[in-house]
PALUM-528114 format. One record per residue (C-alpha): residue in one letter; y, x, z; residue number from 0. Coordinates in nm, 4 decimals. Each point is the difference from the previous one (the first is absolute). Layout:
<pts>
   code          v          u          w   pos
      a          Y          X          Z   NUM
...
</pts>
This chain:
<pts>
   code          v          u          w   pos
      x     2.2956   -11.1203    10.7080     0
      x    -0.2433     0.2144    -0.1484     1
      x     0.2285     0.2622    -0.1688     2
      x    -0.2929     0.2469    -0.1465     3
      x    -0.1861    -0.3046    -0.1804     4
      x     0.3201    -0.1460    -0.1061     5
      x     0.0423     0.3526    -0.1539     6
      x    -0.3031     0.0145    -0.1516     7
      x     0.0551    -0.3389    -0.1765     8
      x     0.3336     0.1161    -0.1275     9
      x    -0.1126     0.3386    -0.1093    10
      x    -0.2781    -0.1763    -0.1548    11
      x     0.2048    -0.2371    -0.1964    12
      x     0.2582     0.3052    -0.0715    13
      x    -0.2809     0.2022    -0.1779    14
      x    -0.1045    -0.3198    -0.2224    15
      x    -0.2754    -0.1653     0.2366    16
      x    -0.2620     0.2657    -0.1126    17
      x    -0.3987    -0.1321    -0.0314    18
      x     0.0930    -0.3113     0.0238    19
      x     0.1883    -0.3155    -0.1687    20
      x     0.3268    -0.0658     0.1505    21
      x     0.0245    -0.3997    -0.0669    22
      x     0.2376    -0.1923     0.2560    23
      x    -0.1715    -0.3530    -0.1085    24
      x    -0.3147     0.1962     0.0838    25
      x    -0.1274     0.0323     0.3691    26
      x    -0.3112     0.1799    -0.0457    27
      x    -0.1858    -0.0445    -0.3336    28
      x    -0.3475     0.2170    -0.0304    29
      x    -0.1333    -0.0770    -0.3676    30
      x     0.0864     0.3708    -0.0958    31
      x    -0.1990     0.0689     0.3075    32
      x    -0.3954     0.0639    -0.0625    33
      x    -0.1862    -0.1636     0.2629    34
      x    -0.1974     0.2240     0.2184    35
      x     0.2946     0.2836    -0.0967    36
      x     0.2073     0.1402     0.3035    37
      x     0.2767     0.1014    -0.3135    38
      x     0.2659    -0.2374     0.0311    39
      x     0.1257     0.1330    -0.3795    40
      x     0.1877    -0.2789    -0.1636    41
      x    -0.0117    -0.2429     0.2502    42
      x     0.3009    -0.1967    -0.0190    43
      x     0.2468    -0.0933     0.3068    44
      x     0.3543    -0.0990     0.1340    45
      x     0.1359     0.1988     0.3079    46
      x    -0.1902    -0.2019     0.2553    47
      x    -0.3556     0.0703    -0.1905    48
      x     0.1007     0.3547    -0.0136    49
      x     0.0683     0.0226     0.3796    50
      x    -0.2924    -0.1961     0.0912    51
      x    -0.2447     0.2386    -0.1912    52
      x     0.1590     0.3122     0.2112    53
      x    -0.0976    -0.1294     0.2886    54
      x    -0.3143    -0.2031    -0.0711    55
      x    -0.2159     0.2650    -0.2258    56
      x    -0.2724    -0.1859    -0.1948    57
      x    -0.3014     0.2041    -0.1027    58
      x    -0.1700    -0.2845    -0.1727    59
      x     0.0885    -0.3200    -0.1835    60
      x    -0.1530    -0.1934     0.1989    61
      x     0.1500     0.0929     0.3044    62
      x     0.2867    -0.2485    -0.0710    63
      x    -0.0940    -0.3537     0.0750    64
      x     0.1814    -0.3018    -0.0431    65
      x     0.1797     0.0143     0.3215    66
      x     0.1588     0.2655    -0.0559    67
      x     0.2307    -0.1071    -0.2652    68
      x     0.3588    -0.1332    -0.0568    69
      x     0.1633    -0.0710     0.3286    70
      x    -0.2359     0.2375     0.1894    71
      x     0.0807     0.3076    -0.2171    72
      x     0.3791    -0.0722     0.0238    73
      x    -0.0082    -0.0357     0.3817    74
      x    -0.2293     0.2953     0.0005    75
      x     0.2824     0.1873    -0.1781    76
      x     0.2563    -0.1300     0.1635    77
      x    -0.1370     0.0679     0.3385    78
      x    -0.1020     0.3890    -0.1505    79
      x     0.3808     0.0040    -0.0688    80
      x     0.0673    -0.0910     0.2984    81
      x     0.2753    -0.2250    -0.1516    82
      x     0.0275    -0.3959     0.1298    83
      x    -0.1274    -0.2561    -0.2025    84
      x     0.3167    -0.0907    -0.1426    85
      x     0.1087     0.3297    -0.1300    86
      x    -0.3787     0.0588    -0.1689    87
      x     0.0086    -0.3611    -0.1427    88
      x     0.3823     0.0813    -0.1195    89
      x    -0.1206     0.3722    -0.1693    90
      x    -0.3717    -0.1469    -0.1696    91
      x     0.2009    -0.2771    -0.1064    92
      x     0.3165     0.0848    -0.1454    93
      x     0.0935    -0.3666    -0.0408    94
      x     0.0825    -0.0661     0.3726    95
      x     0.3405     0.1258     0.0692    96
      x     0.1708    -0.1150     0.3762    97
      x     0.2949    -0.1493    -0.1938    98
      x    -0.1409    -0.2456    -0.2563    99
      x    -0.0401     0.2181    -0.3417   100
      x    -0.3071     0.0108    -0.2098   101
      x    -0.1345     0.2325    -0.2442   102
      x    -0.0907    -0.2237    -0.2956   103
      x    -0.1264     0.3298    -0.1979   104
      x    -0.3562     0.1021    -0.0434   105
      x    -0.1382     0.1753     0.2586   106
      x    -0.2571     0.1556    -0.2704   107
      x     0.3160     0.1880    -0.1120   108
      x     0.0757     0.1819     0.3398   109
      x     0.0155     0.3569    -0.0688   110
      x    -0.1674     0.2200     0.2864   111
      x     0.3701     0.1467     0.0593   112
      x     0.1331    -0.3357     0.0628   113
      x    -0.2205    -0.0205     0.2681   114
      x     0.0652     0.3547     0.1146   115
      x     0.3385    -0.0955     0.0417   116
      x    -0.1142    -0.3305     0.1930   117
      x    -0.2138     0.1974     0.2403   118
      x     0.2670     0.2611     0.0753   119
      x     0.2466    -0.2897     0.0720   120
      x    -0.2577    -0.1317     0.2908   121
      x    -0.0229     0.4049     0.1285   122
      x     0.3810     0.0316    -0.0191   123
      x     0.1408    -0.3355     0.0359   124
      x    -0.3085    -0.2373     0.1261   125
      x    -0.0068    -0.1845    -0.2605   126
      x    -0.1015     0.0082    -0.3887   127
      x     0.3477    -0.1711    -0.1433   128
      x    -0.1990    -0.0372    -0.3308   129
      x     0.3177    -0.2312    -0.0512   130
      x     0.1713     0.3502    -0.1342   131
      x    -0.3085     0.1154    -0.1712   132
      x    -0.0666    -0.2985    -0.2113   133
      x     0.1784    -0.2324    -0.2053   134
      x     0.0372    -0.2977     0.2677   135
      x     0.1533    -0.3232    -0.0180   136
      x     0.1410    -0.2353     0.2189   137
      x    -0.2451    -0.2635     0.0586   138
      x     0.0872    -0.3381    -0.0763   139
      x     0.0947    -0.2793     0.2938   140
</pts>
């Protein structure tokens, strides 16, 4: 586990996600971003997005191609993490619990402290438990 990025994250999310949009239904979204700008200002992200820009600097909009996105950012992160796939796919997604529950909130709505808490949980406890973050319900049978 990669304690000092996990740190980062949370510290991040602790201090408000600063330069950038915190947006847990967002992975990486660069229209605040001016192409041909290295200033990532305003671009908006979820906790995966915001690990995978820590370790994969862009210096130009174009550097990202098609490729790169969705599943290869989150297994970027996750592997940056050094967390296995379930855990990542449990803390980027805070519908997928172990034991069944769902979150049937918005994700929009996820504060950056929620997901503070939800990255300490995986540093302290290995996993994010958004279950006693969020307002989850038992999903149906």
């Amino acid at each position: 586990m990669n304690l000092e990025l996990l740190e980062k994250t949370a510290q991040w999310l602790e201090a408000g996600a600063p330069e950038r949009n915190f947006n847990m239904n967002k992975l990486l979204d660069f229209d605040a971003v001016t192409p041909g700008s290295d200033n990532w200002c305003g671009t908006t992200c979820c906790i995966a997005g915001y690990v995978w820009q820590q370790v994969h600097p862009v210096t130009h909009w174009g550097t990202l191609i098609e490729s790169q996105w969705d599943t290869k950012i989150e297994s970027q992160a996750a592997g940056a993490l050094r967390i296995s796939r379930t855990t990542a796919d449990r803390l980027f997604y805070p519908s997928r619990t172990s034991d069944g529950e769902r979150y049937d909130g918005v994700w929009d709505e996820i504060t950056p402290a929620q997901a503070a808490r939800a990255v300490r949980n995986v540093m302290e406890r290995g996993e994010p438990y958004w279950e006693e973050i969020l307002d989850f319900e038992a999903a149906p049978c």
